[in-house]
LOGUKE-162944 format. One line per 2 residues: their letters; for each residue x, y, z of N, C-alpha, C, CB. Coordinates in steps of 0.1 Angstrom, whole numbers, plus 5000, padded with zeros to 4 digits. Glycine has a CB too. Layout:
<kelums>
a	X,Y,Z,X,Y,Z,X,Y,Z,X,Y,Z | ...;
</kelums>
This chain:
<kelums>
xx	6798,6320,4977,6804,6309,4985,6793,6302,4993,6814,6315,4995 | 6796,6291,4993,6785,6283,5004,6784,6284,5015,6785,6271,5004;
xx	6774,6283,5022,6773,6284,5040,6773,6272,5043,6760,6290,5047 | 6778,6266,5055,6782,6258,5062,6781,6260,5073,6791,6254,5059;
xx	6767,6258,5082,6767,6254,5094,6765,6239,5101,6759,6261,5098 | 6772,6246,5111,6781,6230,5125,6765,6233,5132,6804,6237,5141;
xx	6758,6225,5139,6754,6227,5150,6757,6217,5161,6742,6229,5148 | 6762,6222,5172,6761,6215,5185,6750,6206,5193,6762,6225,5191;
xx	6747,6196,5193,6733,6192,5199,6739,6181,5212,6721,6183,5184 | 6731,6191,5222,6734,6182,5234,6732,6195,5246,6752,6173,5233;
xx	6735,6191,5257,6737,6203,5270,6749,6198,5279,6720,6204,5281 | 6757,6184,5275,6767,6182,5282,6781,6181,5270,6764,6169,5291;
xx	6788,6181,5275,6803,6181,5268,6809,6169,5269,6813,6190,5274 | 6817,6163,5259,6818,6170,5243,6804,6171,5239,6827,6162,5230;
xx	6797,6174,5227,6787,6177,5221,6791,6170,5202,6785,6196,5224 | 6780,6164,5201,6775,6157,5190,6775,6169,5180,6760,6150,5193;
xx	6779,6168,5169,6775,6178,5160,6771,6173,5145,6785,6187,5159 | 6762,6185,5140,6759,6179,5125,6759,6193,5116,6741,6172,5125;
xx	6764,6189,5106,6767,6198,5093,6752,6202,5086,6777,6189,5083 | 6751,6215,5086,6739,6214,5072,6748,6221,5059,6721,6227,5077;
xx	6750,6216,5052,6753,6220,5036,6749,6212,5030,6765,6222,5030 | 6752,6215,5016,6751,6207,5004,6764,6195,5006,6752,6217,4989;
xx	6759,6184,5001,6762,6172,5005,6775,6170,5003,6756,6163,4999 | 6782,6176,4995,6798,6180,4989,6806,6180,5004,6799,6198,4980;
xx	6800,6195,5006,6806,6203,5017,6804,6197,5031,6802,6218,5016 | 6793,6189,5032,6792,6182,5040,6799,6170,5046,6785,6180,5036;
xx	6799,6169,5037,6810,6153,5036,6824,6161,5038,6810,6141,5015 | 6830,6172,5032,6840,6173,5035,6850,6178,5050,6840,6180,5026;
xx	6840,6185,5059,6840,6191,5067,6839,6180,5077,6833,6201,5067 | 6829,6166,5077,6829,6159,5084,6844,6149,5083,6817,6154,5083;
xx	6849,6149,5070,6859,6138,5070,6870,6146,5077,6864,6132,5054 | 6870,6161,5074,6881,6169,5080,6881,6166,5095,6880,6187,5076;
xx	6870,6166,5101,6867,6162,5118,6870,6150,5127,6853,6161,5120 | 6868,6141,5115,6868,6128,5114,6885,6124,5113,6858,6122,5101;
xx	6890,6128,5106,6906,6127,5103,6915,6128,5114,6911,6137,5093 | 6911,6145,5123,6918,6149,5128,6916,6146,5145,6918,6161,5122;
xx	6902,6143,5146,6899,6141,5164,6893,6124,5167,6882,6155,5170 | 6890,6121,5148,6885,6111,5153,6876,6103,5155,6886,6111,5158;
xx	6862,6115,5154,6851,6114,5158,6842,6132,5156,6852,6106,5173 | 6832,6128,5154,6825,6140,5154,6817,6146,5169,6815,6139,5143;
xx	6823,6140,5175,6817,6144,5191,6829,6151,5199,6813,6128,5200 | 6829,6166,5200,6838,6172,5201,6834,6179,5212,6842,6177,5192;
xx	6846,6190,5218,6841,6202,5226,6844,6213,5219,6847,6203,5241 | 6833,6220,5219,6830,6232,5208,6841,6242,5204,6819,6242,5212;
xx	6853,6242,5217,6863,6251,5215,6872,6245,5204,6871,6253,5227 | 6871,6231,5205,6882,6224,5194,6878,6226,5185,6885,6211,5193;
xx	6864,6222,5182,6862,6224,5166,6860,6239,5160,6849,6214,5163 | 6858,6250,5166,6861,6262,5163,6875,6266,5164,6854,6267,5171;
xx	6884,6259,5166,6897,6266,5165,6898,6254,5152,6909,6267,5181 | 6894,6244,5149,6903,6233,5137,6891,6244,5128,6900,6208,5136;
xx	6882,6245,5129,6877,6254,5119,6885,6267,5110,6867,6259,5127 | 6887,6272,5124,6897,6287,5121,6911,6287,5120,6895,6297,5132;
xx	6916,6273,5121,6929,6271,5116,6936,6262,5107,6936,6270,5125 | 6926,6256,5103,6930,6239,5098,6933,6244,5081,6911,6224,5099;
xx	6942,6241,5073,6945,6247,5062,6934,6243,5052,6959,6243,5058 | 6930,6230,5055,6919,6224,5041,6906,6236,5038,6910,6206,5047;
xx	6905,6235,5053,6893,6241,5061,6893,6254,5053,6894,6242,5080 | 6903,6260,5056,6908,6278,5050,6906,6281,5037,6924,6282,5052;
xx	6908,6270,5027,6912,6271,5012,6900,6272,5009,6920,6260,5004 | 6891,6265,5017,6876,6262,5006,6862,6275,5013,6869,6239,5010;
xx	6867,6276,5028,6855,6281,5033,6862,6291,5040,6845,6271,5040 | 6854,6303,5045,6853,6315,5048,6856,6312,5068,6836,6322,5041;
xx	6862,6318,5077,6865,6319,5090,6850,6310,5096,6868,6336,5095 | 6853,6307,5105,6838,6302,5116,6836,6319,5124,6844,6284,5132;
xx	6822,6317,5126,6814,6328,5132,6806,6320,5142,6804,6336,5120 | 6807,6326,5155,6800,6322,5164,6785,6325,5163,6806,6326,5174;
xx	6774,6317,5161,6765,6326,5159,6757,6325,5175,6755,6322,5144 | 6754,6313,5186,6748,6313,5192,6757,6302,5204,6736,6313,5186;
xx	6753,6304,5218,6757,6294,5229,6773,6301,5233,6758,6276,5221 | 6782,6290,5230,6791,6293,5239,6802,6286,5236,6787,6290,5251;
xx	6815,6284,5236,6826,6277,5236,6830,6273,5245,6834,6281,5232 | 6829,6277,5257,6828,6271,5272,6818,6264,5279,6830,6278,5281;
xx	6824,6250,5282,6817,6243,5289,6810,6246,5305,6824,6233,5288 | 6819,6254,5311,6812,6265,5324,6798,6265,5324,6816,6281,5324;
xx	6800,6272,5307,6781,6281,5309,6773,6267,5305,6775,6298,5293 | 6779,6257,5307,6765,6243,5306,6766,6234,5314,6764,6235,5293;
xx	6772,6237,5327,6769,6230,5337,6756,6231,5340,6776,6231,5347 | 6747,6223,5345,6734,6222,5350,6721,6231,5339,6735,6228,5366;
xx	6724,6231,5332,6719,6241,5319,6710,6226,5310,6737,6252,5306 | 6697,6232,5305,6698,6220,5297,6696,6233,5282,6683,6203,5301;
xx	6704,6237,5277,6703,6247,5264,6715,6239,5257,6704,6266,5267 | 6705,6240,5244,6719,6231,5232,6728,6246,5231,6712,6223,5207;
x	6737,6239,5222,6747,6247,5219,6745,6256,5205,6760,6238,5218;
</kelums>
């Protein structure tokens, strides 16, 4: 299966994000983001739950895994650490 990581880039909320895959899966995950919020500038909790619940999302790719940072915006007040 392919890997598909989101990264977060920013230290305030919502947070900018960018896809690294192959260009396929790329494109797909962003239109899925894009469809549903709008925009790819999100707060990390949303797009980790459209991750882990969104049916498109489910068929093609494996659960989201938190690998680093945070889903709460709390821990990035006055912080300058990306996500």
């Amino acid at each position: 299966m392919t890997r598909v990581e989101v990264l977060g880039q920013g230290n305030t909320f919502p947070l900018n994000f960018s896809i690294i895959a192959p260009f396929t899966e790329t494109s797909f995950v962003e239109e899925v983001m894009i469809q549903k919020f709008g925009t790819n500038r999100l707060e990390p909790n949303e797009l980790f739950c459209l991750l882990s619940t969104d049916p498109l999302i489910q068929s093609k790719f494996d659960g989201p895994e938190l690998i680093s940072g945070s889903l709460s915006n709390e821990n990035y007040i006055n912080q300058s650490v990306d996500f």
